[in-house]
N, C-alpha and C positions, 0 to 999 in steps of 0.2 A: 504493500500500500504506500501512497506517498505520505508523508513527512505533515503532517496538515495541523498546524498548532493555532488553536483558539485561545484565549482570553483563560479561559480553565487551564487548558494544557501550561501556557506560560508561566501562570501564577506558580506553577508547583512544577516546573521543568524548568531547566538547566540555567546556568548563570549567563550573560553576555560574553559572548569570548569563548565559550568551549568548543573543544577541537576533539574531534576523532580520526582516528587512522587506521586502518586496517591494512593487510599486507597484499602486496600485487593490487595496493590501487595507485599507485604513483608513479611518477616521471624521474627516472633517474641517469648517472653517469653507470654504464654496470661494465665490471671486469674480472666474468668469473674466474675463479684458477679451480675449477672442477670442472673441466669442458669436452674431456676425454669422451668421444664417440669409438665402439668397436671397430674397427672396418669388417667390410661385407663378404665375405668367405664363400664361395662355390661347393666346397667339400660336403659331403651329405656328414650332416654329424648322428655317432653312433649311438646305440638304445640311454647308455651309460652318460654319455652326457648331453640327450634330450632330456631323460628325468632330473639332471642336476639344473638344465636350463631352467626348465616346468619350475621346478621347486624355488629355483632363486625369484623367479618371475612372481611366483606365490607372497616369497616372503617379501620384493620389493612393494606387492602391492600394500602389504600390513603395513611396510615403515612409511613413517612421517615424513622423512626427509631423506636427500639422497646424500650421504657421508662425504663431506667434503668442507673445504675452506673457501669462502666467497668474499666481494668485496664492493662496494659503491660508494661511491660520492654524490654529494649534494650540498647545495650552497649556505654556508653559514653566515654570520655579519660581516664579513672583514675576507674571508678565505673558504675555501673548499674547506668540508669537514667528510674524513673517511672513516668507515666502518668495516671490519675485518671481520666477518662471525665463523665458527667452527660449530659446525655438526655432526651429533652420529644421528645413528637411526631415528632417534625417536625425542632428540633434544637439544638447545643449541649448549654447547661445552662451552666455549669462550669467546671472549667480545675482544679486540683491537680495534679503540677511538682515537684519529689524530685530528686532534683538532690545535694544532701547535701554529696556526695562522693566525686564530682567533685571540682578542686582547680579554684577559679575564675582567669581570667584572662591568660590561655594559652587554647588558641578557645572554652573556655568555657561563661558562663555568669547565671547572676542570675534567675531565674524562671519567674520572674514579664513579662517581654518583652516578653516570649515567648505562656506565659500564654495568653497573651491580644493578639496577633499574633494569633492564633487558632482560639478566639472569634469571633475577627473583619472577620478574612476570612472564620469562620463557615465551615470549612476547615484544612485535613492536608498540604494543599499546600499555605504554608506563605513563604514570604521571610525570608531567614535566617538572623537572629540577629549578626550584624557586630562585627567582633571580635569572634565570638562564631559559627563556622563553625559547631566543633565536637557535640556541644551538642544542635544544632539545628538538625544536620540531625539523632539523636538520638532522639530527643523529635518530630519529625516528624515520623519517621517508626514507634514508640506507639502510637500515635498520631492516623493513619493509619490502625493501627490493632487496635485499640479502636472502632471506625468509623466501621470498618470493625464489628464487632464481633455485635454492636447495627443493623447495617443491616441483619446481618444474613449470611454475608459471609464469605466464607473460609479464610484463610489469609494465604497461602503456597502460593511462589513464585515461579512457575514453575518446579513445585513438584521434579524434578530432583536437585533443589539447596539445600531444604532440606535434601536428604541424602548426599549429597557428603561436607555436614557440619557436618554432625553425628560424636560423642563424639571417637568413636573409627574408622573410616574408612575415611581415609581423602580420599582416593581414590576414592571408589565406582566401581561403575559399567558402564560401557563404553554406552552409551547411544544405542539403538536399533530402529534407524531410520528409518521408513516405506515412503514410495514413499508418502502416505497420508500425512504423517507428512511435506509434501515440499509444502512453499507456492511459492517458483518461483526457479529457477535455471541459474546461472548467468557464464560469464568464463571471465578471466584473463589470460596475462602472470606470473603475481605476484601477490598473496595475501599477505599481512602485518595485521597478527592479534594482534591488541594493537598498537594504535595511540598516544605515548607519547612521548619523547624526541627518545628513539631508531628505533619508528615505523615510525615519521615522517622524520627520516632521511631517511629511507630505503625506502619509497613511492617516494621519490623526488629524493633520489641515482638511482632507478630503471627506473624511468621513465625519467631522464633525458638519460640515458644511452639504453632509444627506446625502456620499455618494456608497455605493459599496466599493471596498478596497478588495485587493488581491496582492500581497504583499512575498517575495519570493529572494531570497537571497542563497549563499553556497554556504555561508556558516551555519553552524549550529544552532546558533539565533543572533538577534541583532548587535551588532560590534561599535562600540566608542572607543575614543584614547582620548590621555589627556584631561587638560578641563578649563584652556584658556579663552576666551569670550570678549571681545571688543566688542563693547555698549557703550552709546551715544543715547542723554537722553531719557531713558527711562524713568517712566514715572515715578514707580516705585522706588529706584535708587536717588532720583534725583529729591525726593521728599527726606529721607537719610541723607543726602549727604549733597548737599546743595551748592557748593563750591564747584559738582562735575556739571552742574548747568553749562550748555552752551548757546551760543548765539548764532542766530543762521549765520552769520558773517564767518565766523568760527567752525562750524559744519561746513560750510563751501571749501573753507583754507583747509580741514581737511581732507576733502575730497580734493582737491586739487594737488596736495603732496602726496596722496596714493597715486594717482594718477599720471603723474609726474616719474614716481618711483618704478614702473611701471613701464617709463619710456612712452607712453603714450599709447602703448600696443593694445590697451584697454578701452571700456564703453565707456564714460563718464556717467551714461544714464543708470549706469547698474550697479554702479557707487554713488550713485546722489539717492535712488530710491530706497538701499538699504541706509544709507544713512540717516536719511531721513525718517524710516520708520521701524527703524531695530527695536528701538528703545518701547513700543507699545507692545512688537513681539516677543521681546527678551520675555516681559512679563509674563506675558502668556506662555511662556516654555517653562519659564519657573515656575509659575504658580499651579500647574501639575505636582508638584512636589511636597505632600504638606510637609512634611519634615525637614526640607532644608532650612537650615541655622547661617544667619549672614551674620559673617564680623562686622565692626566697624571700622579695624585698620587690618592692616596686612599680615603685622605680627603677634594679632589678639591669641590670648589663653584661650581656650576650647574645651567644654566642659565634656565627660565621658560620653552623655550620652547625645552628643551629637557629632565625636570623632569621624566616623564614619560618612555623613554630608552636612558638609557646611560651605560655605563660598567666601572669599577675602576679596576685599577693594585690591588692586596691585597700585601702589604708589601711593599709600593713604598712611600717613601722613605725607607727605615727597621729599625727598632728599634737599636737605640744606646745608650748609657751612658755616662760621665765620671769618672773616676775614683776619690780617694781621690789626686792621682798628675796631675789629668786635663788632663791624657791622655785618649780620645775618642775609646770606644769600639763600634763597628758595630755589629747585628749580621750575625754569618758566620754559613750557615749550615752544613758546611763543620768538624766542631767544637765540635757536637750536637752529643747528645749521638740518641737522638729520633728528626733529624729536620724534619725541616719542609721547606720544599724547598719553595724559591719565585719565582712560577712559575704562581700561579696561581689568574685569574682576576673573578669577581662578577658580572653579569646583576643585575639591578636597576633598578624602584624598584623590578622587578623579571629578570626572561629569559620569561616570553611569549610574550612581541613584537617580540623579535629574535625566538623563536620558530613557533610563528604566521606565521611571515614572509616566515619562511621556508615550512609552510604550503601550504602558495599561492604561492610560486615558484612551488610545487611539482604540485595543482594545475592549472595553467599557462602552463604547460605541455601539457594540453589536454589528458591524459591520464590514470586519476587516478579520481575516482568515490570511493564513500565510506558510510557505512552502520552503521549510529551509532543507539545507544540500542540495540546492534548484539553482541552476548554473541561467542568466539566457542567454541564449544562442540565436536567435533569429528571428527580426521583426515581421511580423504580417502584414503586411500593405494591400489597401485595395485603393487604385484609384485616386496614388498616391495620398491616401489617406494612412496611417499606423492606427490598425484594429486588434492589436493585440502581439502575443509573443509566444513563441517557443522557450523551453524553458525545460534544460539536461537534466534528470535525477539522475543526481552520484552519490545517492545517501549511501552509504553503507552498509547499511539496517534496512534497506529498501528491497524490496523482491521484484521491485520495479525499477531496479540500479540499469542505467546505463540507458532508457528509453525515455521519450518528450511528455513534457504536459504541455496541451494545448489549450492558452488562455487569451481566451476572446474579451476585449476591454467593449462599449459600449463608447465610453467617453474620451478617452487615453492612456495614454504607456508614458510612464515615466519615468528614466533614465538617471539612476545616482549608484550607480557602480565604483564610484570613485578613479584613483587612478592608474595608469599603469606603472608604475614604477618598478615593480617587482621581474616586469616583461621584458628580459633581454632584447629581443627584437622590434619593442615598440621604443624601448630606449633608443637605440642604436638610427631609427629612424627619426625620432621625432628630439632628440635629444645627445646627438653623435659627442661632443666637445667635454658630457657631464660623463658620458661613458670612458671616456678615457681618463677623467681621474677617478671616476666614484663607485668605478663597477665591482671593486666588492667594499664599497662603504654605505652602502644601503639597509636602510629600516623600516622593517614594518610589521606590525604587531598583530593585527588581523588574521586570522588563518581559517580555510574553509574546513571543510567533513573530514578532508584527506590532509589537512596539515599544510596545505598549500596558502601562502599569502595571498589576499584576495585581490591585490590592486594587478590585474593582469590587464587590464584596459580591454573590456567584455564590450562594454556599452562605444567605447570609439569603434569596434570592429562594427556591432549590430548596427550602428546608424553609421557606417558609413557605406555597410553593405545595401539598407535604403537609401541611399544617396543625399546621404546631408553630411554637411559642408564641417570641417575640424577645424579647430582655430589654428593659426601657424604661432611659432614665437612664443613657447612654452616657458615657465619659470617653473624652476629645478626651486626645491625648498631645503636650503642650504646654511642653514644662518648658523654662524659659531656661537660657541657658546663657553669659549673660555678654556685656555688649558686643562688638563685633568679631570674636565668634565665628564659626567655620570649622565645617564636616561635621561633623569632629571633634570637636566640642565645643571645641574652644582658642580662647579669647578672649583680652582684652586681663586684666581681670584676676577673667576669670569672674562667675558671680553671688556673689562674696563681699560682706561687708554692709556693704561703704564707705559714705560722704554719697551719697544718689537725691535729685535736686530735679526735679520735672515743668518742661514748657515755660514758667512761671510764673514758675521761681524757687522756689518752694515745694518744701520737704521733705512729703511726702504719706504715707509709712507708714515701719515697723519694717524697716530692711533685713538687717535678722539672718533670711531667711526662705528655704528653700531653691526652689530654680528656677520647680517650679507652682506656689506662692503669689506668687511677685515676679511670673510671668507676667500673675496674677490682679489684683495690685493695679497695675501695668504699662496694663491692656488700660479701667481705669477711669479713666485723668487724659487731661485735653485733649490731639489729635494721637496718642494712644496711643505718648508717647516720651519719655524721660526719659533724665538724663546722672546717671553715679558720679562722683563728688570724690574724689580722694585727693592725697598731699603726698608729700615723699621722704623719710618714714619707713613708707611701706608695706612694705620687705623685714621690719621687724621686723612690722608689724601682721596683714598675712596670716596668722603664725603663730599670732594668735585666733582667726581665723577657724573656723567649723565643718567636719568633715570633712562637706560638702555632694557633691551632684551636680553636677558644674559649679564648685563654688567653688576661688578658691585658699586652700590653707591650707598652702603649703610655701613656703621660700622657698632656692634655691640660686643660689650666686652665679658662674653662668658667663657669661665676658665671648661665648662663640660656642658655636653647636651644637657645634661638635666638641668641645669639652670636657664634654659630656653624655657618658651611661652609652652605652657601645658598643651602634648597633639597638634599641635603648630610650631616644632620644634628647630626647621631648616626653611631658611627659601631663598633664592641661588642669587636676590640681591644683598643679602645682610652675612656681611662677615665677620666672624669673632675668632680671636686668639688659636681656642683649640683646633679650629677647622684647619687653621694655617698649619698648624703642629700637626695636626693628624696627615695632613699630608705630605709635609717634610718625612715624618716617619714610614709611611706607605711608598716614598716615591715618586710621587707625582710632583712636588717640588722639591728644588735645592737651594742649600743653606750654608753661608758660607760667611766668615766673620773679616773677608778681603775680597777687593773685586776680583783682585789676580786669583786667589783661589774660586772663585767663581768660573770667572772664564777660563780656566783648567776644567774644571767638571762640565761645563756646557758644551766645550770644544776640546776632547781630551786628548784628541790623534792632530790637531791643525793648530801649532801656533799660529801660522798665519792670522788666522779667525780670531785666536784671542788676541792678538797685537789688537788687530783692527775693534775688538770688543770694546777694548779697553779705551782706545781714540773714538769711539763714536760717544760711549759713555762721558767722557770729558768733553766733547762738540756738543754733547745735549745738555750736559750740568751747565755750561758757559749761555745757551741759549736759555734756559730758565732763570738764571741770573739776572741778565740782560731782557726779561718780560717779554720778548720774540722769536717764534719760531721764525726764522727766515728760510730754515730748509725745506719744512713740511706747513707751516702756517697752522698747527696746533694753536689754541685758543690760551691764553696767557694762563687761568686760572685753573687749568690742566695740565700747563710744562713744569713740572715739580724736578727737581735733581734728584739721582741716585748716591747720596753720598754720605750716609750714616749706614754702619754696619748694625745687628746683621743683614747681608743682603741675599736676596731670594731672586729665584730663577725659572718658568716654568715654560713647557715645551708647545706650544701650538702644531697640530696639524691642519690637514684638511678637515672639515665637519663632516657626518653624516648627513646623508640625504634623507629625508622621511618622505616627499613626496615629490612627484614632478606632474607640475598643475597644469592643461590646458583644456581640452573639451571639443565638444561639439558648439560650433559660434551659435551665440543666443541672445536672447535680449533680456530687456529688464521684466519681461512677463514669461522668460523660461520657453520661450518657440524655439523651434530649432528652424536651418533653412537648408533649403537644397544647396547643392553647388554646383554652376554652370559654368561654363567656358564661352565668354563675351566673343566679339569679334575681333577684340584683341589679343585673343588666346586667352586672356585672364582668367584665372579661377577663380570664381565672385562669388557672392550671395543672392542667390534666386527668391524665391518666394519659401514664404513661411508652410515649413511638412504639417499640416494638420495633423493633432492627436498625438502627437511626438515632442514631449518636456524633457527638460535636463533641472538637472539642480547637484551643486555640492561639486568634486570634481568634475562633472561632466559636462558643469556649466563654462563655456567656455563666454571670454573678455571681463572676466571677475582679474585679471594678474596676469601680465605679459613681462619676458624676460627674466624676470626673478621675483623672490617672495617678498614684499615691502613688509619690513616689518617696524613702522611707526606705529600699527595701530596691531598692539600684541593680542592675538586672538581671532583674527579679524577674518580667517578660512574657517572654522567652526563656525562663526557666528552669521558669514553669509551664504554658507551651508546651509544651515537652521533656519536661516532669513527665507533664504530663496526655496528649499525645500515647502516651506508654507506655502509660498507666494506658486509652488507649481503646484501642490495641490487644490488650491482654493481653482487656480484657473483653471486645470485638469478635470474639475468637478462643474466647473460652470461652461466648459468648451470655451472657454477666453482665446 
């Protein structure tokens, strides 16, 4: 039967985020070393060793597995992760995990746990190793094709995924549906393919506004991360906390520095209309929630029983300073060559209570039914109208694994699959320049039935196989976030704009710059890797700092976590003493009571490099002196000197990727359009596909060229925005 979860089933089934896997359902690298075929013999063989044949034939059917050593890879965070398993008859004997690519400690983890995990459950289906999402559901899919290959079984994943993975063809070939191939056929007014932040607004927008939904995604149920939120506006928060009021004049300025950030590659109307009206549907997304608990500042105490969902202001109070004559600076982004508006608030410890919530309003509805392990594959057009989808069961647990449900929409399809990042070959196409630094520095948390990340770009193939039009000019989400940084964004002392000197020695750019421009100027000096300088007056200097993405601009003076705010105990802009210590201890920074010993341990094979360490370090001490950068034109009250020991040291690489945004082109009512070829060859924008919505990644001219991140939050929240705004009009034929 298929997968069919109501309102009942949800309440008392499985959490956001769980993953199944079972073995011989995945895509793997395989290299067996038990490949030995008999060769084919003429000889009649005699009585004596027909019956030893007979018999071995017998016993091979009773065993489990056929005795031997196998092997596969599959993609971890950073590096291939391989699996080595031994078998006899009827058990696996021993596991060999390299995962010696991988850096521990960002959703990675050591081999040991995972190795004894496989054993104990003789089995690729173990609980994953906490902390180590990515490289659990990587040492599971080998794991799986190991198993699989000792059986005897194929390991292609519903042979259609393979090709439309292939090294050159991100696209493929539009799938050729036979009535055979339909294990049931089902009708809606609304279908929403991709149940995430944008799907589940648009299931609950629709069906509040009287339509029936049809709600189908490949996970196990609906998936969130995260829980940052740029809100402009809202009533609710603006009555608390009345200082975030703004002024249309104020909304325009910043819509026009997204917009800007952006290169222009973006709709203006599709940043003014969320802007303009986030703040009446923020409410509405939250007030689904009775139990969320709102701080009042960023680093409030938080009583037990609302550890679990609460939300924080981010920059409530905002970072200030004083000066040498004790006059008190705020910051103003008004000021800011690149701000960073305080607009925007945090879910704690994620957004899936408030996502959850919003789940069961949409089901409370009575309206909305939904099909997870349901991949879709293929829009139904009549008439250039989109009347509905096909839609792969790859449940697991499904006796209908591997055959279509055919879902007839009434009113429309709507597209929030999110994106493809995970998809080698849609990378490689729509994204060639991020592939060559990032391709194994990618993340993504998501994972469908079979363990596979979901952002495989489903929705760019189905509508472009109906003929609507992709936006070109994609932004890669890229944004540093600080030496030594954790998931969480917690570094050592964030992208704040201390001394950068590349592997050189050399000071290379203005480190006043928020996370994707340091990414930018990062990804252009030799070995793509550069270290921060700072002295032991950083606790006062932080407090310059910008309120950035990622940077610190706080400074508190606690000797151990426990002296932090109760359950609100870290947050990646407020720095104190121990954090710095813990990471001098761990590694991730160096501490050194001389610059010269410093630049020995930063550069510890190239005097060259420290020579030059040390002449930049004195070129920048002489320009903070003298109140002007002349070489980079850093802002005065950020050029601070290195020149009180001890001084510290910490290593910048390239960032990971979490997403690479572009979509299908659309407007500020979520249409998609065809794409024709003008009489100047141009590939343009035709007329609007009836019945065919996007929202969330799929919405394309929401972010061109990269991710802007002045306004922190600002891809969840017109996700949420636009999700609404396509169900309401999916529900009305808008």
């Amino acid at each position: 039967m298929a997968k069919l979860i109501s309102r009942r089933d949800f309440l008392r089934g499985t959490a956001a985020g769980a993953v199944t896997l079972t073995a011989g359902a995945v895509v793997g690298t395989l290299t067996g070393c038990n490949n030995n075929v008999p060769e084919a013999t003429t000889a009649a063989p005699t009585e004596a060793a027909q019956t030893a044949t007979e018999a071995a034939t017998e016993a091979a059917k009773k065993a489990l597995y056929t005795p031997g050593t196998y092997t596969a890879s599959e993609k971890g965070l950073q590096s291939d992760v391989t699996v080595t398993m031994t078998f006899d008859e009827n058990s696996i004997t021993d596991v060999v995990i390299d995962a010696s690519g991988e850096t521990e400690g960002i959703g990675t983890a050591t081999p040991e746990p995972l190795k004894k995990a496989i054993l104990d459950a003789q089995s690729a289906e173990f609980d994953a190793v906490s902390g180590a999402t990515v490289t659990s559901n990587a040492v599971k899919k080998a794991a799986a094709n190991c198993i699989a290959q000792a059986k005897g079984e194929t390991t292609a994943a519903a042979g259609e995924a393979a090709a439309v993975s292939s090294q050159d063809d991100w696209l493929g070939e539009e799938p050729d549906i036979k009535e055979s191939d339909i294990y049931s056929e089902v009708e809606a007014d609304v279908i929403v393919v991709g149940l995430g932040v944008a799907g589940v607004a648009a299931a609950r927008a629709a069906s509040e506004a009287g339509a029936t939904v049809i709600g189908i995604d490949g996970a196990a149920a609906p998936c969130c991360r995260s829980g940052e939120y740029a809100v402009i506006n809202s009533p609710k928060l603006n009555a608390r906390w009345p200082e975030r009021a703004l002024t249309k004049e104020e909304v325009d300025e910043i819509i026009d520095s997204h917009v800007n950030e952006s290169s222009y590659r973006v709709k203006r109307s599709i940043a003014k209309k969320w802007a303009d009206n986030i703040g009446e549907a923020f409410d509405w997304w939250t007030d689904a929630d009775d139990h969320l608990f709102i701080a009042d500042e960023t680093r409030q105490a938080i009583e037990d029983e609302n550890a679990d969902d609460f939300m924080v202001p981010i920059f409530r109070p905002l970072p200030s300073y004083k000066d040498e004559n004790g006059k008190e600076h705020v910051y103003n982004w008004k000021e800011e060559r690149f701000p960073c508006y305080p607009t925007s608030v945090e879910f704690l410890p994620s957004q899936a209570a408030t996502f959850n919530a919003n789940w069961e309003k949409a089901l409370s509805t009575g309206k909305v039914d939904a099909y997870f392990g349901h991949f879709g594959k293929k829009l139904i057009m009549e008439n250039g109208k989109c009347v509905g989808v096909y839609a792969l069961n790859d449940d697991p647990e499904s006796s209908d694994k591997g055959k279509y449900l055919k879902i007839n929409a009434k009113k429309g399809v709507i597209l929030s699959t999110g994106d493809y990042g995970s998809n080698d070959a849609a990378m490689k196409h729509f994204a060639p320049d991020v592939m060559k630094t990032h391709a194994n520095n990618r993340l993504f948390t998501s994972f469908d039935v079979n363990g596979v990340p979901t952002n495989q770009g489903d929705g760019l193939r189905m509508g472009a196989w109906a003929g609507a039009k992709i936006m070109g000019y994609n932004a890669p989400m890229i944004h540093h976030m600080g030496g030594g940084a954790d998931l969480s964004g917690v570094g050592v002392m964030g992208n704040a704009g201390f001394l950068n000197l590349d592997m050189d020695g050399k000071r290379f750019m203005c480190e006043d710059l928020p996370g994707q421009q340091l990414e930018n100027q990062i990804e252009q000096t030799r070995l793509m890797t550069s270290w921060q300088f700072f002295d032991a007056n950083w606790p006062e200097q932080v407090t310059h700092m910008p309120a950035a993405h990622g940077g610190a601009c706080y400074f508190e003076d606690y000797a151990s976590i426990d002296e932090a705010p109760k359950n609100n105990q870290t947050y990646r802009n407020w720095k104190s003493p121990y954090q710095l210590e813990a990471a001098v201890q761990d590694g991730r920074c160096l501490k050194a009571d001389t610059l010269e010993e410093l630049v020995a341990m930063v550069y510890p094979d190239d005097t060259a490099a420290q020579k030059q360490a040390l002449e930049s370090i004195k070129r920048y001490n002489e320009l903070a002196k003298a109140g002007y950068d002349e070489d980079f034109h850093k802002v005065p009250s950020r050029l601070m000197p290195v020149d009180t020991a001890p001084f510290y040291a910490d290593q910048f690489t390239t960032a990971i990727m979490l997403v690479c945004i572009g979509g299908l082109e659309s407007d500020e009512d979520c249409h998609t359009f065809t794409e024709i070829t003008d009489e100047m060859g141009r590939q343009v924008c035709g007329e609007i596909i009836k019945g065919l919505y996007v929202a969330g990644n799929m919405q394309g001219g929401r972010f061109g060229m990269e991710y802007p991140i002045g306004l922190k939050g600002v891809s969840h929240s017109m996700a949420m925005y636009y999700g609404k705004i396509a169900g309401e009009n999916a529900a009305a034929e808008i």
